[in-house]
C-alpha positions in Angstrom: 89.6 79.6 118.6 92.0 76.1 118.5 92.6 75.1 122.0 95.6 73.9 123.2 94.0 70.8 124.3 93.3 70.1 120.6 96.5 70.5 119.1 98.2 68.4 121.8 95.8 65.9 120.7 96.6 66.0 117.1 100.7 66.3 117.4 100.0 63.0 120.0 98.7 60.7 117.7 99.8 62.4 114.0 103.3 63.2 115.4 105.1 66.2 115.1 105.6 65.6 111.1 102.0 64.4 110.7 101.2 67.4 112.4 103.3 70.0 110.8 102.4 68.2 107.3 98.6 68.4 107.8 98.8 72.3 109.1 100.5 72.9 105.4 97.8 70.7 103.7 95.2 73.0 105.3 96.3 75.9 104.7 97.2 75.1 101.0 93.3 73.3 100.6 91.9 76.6 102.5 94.2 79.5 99.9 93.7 76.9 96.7 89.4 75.7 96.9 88.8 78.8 98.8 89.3 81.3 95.8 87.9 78.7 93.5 84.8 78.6 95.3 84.5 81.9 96.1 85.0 83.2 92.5 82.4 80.6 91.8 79.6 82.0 94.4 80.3 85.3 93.5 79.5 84.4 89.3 76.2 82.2 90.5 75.3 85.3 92.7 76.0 88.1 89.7 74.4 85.6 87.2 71.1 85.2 89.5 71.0 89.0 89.3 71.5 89.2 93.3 74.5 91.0 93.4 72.5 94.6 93.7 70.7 93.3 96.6 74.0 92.1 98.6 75.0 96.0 98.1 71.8 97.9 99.1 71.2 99.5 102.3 68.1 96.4 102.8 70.1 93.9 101.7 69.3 90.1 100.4 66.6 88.0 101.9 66.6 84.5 101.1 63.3 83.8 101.8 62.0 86.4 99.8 63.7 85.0 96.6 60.8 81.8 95.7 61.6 81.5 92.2 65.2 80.1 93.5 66.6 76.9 95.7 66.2 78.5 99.3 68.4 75.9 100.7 71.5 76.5 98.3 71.1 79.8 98.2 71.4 80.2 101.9 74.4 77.8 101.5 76.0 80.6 98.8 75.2 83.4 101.3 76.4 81.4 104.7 79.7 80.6 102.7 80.7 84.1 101.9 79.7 84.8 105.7 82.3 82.5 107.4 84.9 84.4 104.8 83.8 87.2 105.7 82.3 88.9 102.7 79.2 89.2 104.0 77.0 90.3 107.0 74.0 88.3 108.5 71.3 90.9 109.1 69.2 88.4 110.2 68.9 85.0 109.8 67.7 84.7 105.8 69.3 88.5 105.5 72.5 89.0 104.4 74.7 91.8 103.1 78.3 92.7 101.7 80.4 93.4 104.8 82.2 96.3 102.7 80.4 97.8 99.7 83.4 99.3 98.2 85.8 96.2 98.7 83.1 93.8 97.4 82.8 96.1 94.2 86.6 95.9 93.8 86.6 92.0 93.9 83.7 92.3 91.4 85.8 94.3 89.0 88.8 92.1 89.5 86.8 88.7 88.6 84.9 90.3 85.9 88.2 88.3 83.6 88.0 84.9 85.4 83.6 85.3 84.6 84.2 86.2 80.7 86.3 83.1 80.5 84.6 80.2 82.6 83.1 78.7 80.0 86.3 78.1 77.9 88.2 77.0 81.1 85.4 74.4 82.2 85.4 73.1 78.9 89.4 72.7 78.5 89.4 69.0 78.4 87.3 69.1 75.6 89.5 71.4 73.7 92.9 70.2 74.4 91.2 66.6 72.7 89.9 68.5 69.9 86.0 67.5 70.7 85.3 71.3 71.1 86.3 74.0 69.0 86.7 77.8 70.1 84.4 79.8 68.6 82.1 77.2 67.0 81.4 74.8 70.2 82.9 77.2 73.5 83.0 81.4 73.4 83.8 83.6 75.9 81.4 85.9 77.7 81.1 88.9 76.0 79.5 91.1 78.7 82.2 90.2 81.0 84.8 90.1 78.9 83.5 93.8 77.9 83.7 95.0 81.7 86.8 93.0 82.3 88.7 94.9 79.1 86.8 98.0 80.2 87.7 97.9 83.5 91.5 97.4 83.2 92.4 99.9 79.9 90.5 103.0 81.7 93.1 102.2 84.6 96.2 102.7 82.3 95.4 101.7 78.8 93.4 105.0 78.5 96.4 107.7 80.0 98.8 105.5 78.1 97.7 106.0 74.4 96.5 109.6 75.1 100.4 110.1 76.2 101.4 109.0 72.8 98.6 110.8 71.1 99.4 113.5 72.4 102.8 113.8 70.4 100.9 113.5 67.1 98.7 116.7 66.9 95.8 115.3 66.1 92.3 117.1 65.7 90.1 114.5 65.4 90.2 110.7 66.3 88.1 107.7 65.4 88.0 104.8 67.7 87.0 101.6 66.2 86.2 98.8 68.5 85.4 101.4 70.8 82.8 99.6 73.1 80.7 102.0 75.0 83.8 105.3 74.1 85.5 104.9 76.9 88.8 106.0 75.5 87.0 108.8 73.5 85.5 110.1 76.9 89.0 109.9 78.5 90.7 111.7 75.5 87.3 114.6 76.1 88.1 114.7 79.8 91.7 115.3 79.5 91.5 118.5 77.1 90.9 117.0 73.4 89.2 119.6 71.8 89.3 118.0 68.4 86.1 115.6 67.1 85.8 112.2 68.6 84.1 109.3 67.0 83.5 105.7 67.8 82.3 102.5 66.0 81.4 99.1 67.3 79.9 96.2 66.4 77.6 96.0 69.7 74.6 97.7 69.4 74.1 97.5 73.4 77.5 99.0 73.8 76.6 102.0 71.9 73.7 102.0 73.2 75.5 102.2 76.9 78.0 104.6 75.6 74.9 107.3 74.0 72.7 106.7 77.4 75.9 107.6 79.6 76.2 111.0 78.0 78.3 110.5 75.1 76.3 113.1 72.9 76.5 115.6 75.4 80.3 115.7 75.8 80.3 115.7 71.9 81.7 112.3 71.3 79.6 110.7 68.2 78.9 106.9 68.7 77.9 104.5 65.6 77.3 101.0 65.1 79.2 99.0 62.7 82.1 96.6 61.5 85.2 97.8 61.8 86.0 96.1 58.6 83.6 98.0 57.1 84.4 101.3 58.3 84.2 103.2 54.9 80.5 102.4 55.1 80.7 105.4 57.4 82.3 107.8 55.9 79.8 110.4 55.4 78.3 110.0 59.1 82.0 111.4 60.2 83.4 114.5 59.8 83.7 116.0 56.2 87.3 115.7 55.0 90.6 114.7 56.5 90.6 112.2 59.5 93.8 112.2 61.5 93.3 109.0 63.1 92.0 105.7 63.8 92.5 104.3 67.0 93.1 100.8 67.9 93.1 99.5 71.1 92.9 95.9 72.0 91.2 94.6 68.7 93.6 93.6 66.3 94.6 90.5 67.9 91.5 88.9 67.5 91.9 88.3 63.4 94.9 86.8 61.4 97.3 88.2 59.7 95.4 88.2 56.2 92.3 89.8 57.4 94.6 92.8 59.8 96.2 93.5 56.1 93.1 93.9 54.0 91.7 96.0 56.7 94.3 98.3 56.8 95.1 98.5 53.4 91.5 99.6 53.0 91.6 102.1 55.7 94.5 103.6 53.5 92.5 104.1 50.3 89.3 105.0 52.2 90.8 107.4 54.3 94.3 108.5 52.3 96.1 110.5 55.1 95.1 109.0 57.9 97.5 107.7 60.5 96.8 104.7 63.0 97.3 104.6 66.5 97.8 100.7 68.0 97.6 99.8 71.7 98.2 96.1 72.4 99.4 93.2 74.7 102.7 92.4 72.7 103.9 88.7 72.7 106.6 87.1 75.3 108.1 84.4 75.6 107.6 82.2 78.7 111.1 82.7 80.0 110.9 85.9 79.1 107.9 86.0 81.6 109.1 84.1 84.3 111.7 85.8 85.2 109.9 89.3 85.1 108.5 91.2 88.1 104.8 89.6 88.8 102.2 90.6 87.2 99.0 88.9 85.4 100.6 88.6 81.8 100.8 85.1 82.7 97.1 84.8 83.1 96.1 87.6 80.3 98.6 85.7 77.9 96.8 82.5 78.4 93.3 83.6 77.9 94.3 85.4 75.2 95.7 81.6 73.7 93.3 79.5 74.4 90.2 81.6 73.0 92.2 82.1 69.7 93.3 85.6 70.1 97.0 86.7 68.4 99.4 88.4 70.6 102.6 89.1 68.3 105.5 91.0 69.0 106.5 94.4 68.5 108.6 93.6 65.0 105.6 91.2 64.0 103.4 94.1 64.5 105.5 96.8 62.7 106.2 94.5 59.8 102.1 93.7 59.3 102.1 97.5 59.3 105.0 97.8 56.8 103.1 95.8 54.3 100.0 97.8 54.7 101.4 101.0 53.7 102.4 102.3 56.9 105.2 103.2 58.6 106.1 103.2 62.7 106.7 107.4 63.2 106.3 106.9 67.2 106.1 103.8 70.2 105.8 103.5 73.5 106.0 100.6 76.1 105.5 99.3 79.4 107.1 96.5 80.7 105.2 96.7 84.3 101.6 96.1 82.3 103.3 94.7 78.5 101.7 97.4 76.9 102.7 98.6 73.8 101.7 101.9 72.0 102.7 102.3 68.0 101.6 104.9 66.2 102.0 104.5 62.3 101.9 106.8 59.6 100.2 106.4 56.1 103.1 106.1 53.4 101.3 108.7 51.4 101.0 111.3 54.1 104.8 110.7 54.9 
């Protein structure tokens, strides 16, 4: 506790400005380095594989870890202490003060840990020494947990809603990580076939070991831009439709076109459901009620992903051979749900 004594002492010699400046200074250092570093522990510690031990009933002893620098990683742990993150158990022994908070501020950084690497290499990009995707990536676990984490919060309920209107009997999610959405859509009375395809083999692999099968969702591995490769490992005739949440904006314009037009050849009939961040402009931004588009929008820029905007969107559509029959958005999030029908079925 700051004594009285103390302050006197500083207001004396700093003066009451000096004084009043360098209580604004700290506080400012303290709110600015002190999420940096935190977020920074936090990654070392999840990257270490310590994090589990930090939320068991035993907790983590530093002395009992060898393979790693005793002396910094008691520095890591004694940090989160004085914040308040952690308990000392003993004096190597620590543990997270509150299990359920700590695994809330887990999920919440999972974004910031997908894209370190990118942000700690912006100089180089912004000079043009680096390149996105050849020299710098993001993380793809993270960024798997992070996308994960905040589309089963709203993203999930959000496109069901719109699905909803549509009557489908069967859906095929492509991109569809470990089924998330296809679980959602099972848990909430979707009584129709459910199918997924991804690219990652471990996220199918999550997605079958967490009792995909069981709920009767069918997982696959593949390319999305391949997708009539799959054809007979889905359900024998009509599809109703192919879900897309949170993918498109990774590929340009030319290669979103070819893959739709293909889907409407391959699978005549079939209508498309789209879930995506839609572009704004900064102003536009600005002067909305907080939220992290801000941060999502930059993230998205800087690792070469395309948000567009809602007529950018329906017109790539148009060109396809399909045509907007439903929408949806949310200004609080900037989500936006389209649903577009294949000319032919129309």
């Amino acid at each position: 506790m700051i004594r009285i004594r103390d302050l006197w002492q500083i207001v004396r010699i700093a003066g009451p400005f000096g004084f009043w400046r360098l209580l604004r200074h700290s506080r400012s250092l303290k709110q600015t380095t002190g999420r940096f570093l935190v977020q920074h522990a936090l990654f070392a510690l999840d990257r270490v594989g310590l994090v589990d031990s930090l939320l068991s009933d035993g907790g983590l002893d530093v002395a009992s870890k060898p393979e790693l620098d005793s002396s910094m990683l008691l520095a890591v742990c004694e940090y989160l202490y004085e914040n308040r993150l952690l308990e000392r158990m003993s004096p190597t022994r620590f543990q997270a003060r509150n299990r359920s908070e700590f695994r809330a501020m887990l999920r919440c950084m999972y974004a910031s840990f997908a894209y370190g690497q990118p942000l700690g290499a912006l100089d180089k990009l912004l000079t043009g020494q680096w390149k996105y995707g050849r020299d710098v990536v993001r993380d793809g676990k993270y960024d798997a947990m992070a996308s994960a984490d905040l589309t089963s919060l709203f993203s999930y309920g959000f496109s069901a809603s719109v699905l909803r209107t549509t009557g489908a009997r069967s859906v095929l999610d492509l991109g569809c990580g470990t089924g998330g959405f296809l679980d959602y859509l099972r848990d909430h009375g979707f009584s129709g076939a459910l199918y997924g395809l991804d690219l990652s083999e471990d996220a199918i692999d999550e997605g079958i070991r967490h009792g995909a099968e069981a709920r009767g969702v069918e997982l696959h591995v593949g390319d999305l831009f391949e997708v009539a490769n799959y054809r007979s490992d889905l359900q024998e005739g009509k599809l109703d439709v192919l879900s897309l949440m949170f993918v498109l904006h990774e590929f340009e314009d030319g290669a979103v076109m070819d893959m739709l037009r293909r889907i409407g050849r391959e699978f005549p009939g079939t209508s498309v459901l789209l879930t995506e961040l839609p572009a704004r402009s900064s102003d536009e931004i600005r002067n909305a009620r907080r939220t992290v588009f801000p941060e999502l929008k930059f993230v998205h820029e800087i690792s070469g992903q395309i948000l567009r905007t809602r007529d950018q969107w329906k017109d790539l559509f148009e060109r396809s051979g399909f045509t907007l029959r439903a929408e949806r958005a949310n200004e609080l999030t900037n989500q936006l749900c389209m649903f577009f029908a294949s000319i032919e079925s129309t």
